[in-house]
C-alpha positions in Angstrom: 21.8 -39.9 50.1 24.2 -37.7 51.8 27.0 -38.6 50.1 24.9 -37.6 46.8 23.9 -34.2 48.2 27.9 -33.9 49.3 28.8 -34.9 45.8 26.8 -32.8 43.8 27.7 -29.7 46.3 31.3 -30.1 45.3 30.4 -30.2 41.7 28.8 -27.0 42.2 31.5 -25.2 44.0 34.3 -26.6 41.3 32.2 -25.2 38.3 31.6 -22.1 40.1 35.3 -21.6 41.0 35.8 -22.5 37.0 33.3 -20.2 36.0 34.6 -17.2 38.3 38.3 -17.5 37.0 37.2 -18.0 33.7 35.5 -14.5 33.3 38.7 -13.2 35.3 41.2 -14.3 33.0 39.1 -13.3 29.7 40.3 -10.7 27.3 36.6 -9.6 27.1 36.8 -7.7 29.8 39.5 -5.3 28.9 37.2 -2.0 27.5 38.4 0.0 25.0 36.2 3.1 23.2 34.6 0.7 20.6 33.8 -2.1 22.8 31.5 0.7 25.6 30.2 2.6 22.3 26.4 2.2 21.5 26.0 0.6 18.5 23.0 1.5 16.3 22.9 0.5 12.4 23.8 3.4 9.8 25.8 5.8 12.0 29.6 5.7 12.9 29.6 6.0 17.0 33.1 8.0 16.8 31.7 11.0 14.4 29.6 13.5 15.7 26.2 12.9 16.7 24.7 16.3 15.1 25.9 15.3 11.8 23.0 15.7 9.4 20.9 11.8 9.5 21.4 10.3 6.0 18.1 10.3 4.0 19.2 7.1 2.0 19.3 4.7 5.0 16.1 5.8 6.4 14.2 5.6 2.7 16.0 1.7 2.2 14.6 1.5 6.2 10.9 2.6 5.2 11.1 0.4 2.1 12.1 -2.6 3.9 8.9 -1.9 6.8 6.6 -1.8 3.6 7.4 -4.8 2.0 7.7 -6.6 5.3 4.0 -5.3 6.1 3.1 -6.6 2.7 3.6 -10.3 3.7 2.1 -9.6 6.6 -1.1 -8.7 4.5 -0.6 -11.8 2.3 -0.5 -14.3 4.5 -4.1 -14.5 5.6 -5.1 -14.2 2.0 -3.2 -17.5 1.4 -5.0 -19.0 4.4 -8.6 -18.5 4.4 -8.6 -19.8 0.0 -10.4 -22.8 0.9 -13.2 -20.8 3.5 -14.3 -18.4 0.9 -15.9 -17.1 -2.7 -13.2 -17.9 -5.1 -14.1 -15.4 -7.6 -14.2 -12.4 -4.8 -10.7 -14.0 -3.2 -9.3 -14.0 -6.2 -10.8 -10.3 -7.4 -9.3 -9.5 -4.2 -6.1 -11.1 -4.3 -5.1 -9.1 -7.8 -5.8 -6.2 -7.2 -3.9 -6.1 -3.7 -0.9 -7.6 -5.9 -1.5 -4.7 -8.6 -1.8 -2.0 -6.2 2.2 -3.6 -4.6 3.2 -4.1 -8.5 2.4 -0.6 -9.0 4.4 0.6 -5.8 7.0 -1.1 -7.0 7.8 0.6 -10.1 6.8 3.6 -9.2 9.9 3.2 -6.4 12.0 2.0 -9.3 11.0 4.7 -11.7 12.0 7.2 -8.7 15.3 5.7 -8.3 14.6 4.4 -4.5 15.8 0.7 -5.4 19.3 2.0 -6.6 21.9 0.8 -4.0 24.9 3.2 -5.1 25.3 6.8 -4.6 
């Protein structure tokens, strides 16, 4: 029973020792400007940070939060089908998908879906 609690002791200093000169011999911890830069999606870190913030990236942003709310609303629709009126489900069910159809093209019609410049 000693020898066990000896044994596995050892096995923890040796990993530890392994561990220690493994972070001390990475290239990971050389920093460099990029490396300690925050990094935050649709802005370069090395510009300036009073630059105007670019309108496109935050309407694609608000687009995607829509859309991604809209599933959200979906999914208990899907669910409860079997506990309740089919014909108020389904009266339901269109015109939540016709209100998101008409969303949609209106987006489309106002150019929001375009990807280029």
């Amino acid at each position: 029973m000693m020898l066990l609690s000896l044994m596995t002791f050892i096995i923890f200093i040796i990993t530890l020792v392994v561990m220690i000169l493994a972070s001390l011999l990475s290239k990971k911890t050389l920093t460099d400007r990029e490396k300690s830069s925050p990094f935050e999606c649709g802005f370069d870190p090395m510009s300036s940070s009073r630059l105007p913030f670019s309108l496109r990236f935050f309407l694609i942003a608000i687009i995607f939060l829509i859309f991604d709310v809209e599933i959200a609303l979906l999914m208990p629709m899907i669910l409860i089908i079997k506990s309740s009126n089919m014909i108020n489900w389904t009266i339901t069910t269109v015109f939540f998908i016709f209100i998101l159809l008409i969303g949609l093209y209106h987006e489309w019609n106002q150019g929001a879906l375009e990807w280029n410049n």
